[in-house]
N, C-alpha and C positions, 0 to 999 in steps of 0.2 A: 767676533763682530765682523760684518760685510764690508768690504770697501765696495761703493757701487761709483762707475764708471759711466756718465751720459757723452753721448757723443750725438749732435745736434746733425740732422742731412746735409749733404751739401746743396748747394747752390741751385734753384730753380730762377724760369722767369719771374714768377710771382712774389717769390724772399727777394730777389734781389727788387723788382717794382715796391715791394711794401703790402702789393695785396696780400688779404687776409686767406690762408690755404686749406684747410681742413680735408673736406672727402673729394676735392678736386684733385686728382692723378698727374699729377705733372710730373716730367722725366727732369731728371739734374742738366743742366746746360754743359758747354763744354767743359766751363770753369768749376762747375760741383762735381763731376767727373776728375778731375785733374787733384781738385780738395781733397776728396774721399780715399782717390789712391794715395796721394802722400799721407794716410794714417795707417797705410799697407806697412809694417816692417813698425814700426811706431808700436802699434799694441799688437801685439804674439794674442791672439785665440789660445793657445792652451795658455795662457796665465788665467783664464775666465774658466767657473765651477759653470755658469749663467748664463747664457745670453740670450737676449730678450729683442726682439726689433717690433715698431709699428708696425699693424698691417697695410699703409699708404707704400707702392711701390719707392718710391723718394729712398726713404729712412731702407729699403729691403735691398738698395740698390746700392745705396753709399756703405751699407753693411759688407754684402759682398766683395764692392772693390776695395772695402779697407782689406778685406782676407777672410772674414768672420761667413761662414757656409752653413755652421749650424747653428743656426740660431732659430727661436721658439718664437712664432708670432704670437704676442697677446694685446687684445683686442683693445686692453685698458691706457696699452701705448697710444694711442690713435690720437694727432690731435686736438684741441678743442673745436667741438663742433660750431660752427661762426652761425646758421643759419642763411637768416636773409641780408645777412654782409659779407658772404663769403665773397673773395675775388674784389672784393674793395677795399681800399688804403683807408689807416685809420682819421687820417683829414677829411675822405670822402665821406666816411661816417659821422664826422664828427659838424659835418657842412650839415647833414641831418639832424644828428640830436647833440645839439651843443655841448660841450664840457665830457663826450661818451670817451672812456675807457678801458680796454677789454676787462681789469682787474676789479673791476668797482660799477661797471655799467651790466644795466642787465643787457644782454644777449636776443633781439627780437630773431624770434623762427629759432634759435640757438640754444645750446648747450649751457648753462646758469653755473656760478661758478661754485656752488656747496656741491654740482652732481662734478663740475671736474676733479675739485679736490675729492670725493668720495671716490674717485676713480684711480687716479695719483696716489691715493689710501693704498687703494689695494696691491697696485704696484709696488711700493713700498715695503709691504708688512709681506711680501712675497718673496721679497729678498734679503730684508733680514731675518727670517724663519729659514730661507732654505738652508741654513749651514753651508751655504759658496762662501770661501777665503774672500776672494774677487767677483762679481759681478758684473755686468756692462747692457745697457739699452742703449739702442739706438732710435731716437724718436726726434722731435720738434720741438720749435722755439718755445712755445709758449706752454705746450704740456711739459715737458722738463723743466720747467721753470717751476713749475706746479709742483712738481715732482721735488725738488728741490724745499719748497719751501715747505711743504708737507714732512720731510727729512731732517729738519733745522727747526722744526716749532715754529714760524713763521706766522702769519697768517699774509696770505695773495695778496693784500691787498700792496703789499711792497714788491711783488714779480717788475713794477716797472723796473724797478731799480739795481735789477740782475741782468742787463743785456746780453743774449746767448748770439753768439753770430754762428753762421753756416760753416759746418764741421770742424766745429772746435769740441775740443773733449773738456771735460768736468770734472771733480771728482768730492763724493758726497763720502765721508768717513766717519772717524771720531775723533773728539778732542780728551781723552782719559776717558770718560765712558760718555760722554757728552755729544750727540749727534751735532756734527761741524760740515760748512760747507769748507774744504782741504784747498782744492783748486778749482778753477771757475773760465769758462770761455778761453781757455789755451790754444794755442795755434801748437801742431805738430811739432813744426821745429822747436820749440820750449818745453816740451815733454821730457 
């Protein structure tokens, strides 16, 4: 059985603002740069059969300064497509359509949340078929979270209640044969 490792990007304007980030390319600040390196020495690359990074430069970037060079873009990492809220906080959204939730609202111009989890599927079923001991993606707040509950039987609609902060690692296992989330939102030094 896989143990799979998420480790969330570090730090942009936009995570740290609250807006909503999807196919907008923003570079890590100085302090997601600074986050990313201390998971340098943290997770050794050869402990990973897998690695997996979004294709958003963010998640490609915090990959590399953590150490991690070979890693497999897959596309399915990417994450949720926001539409016509991207770049807006979820209060600004919410001044629009009252009571809106990424988990539970539909998505206008965006990504609906039965194609994320269909997406987080696949991710998933990708790494526990490969036969990797260990695994590890490197993606975002809210597709890993997806990802996670997808892992755990879950259903999204309780992702609020998993808060992932900027480059903290994860760790999705087992409990005897029981898919468990192990650890969750770790900061380096607690690894």
């Amino acid at each position: 059985m896989t143990d799979l490792y998420l480790v969330r990007h570090g730090e942009t304007k936009w995570s740290l603002s609250g807006q909503h980030t999807s196919t907008t390319e923003l570079e890590l600040t100085p302090d997601g740069r600074r986050q990313a390196e201390s998971l340098h020495g943290v997770l050794n690359p050869a402990d990973f059969d897998l690695v997996l990074c979004s294709p958003r430069l963010r998640a490609q970037e915090t990959a590399r300064l953590a150490g991690f060079t070979n890693y497999v873009i897959d596309d399915d990492l990417a994450e949720w497509y926001y539409g016509d809220v991207e770049g807006r906080t979820s209060a600004e959204i919410r001044h629009l359509v009252p009571g809106w939730r990424i988990w539970t609202s539909h998505v206008p111009g965006g990504e609906q949340a039965e194609d994320v989890v269909a997406r987080l599927s696949r991710v998933m079923n990708k790494v526990r078929f490969s036969g990797a001991e260990r695994a590890i993606c490197f993606g975002h707040g809210h597709a890993l979270r997806v990802l996670a509950m997808c892992w755990i039987g879950v259903n999204i609609s309780h992702g609020g209640a998993f808060p992932l902060q900027t480059a903290t690692v994860s760790l999705l296992g087992y409990e005897k044969e029981s898919p468990a989330l192990v650890r969750w939102n770790t900061r380096p030094g607690s690894l």
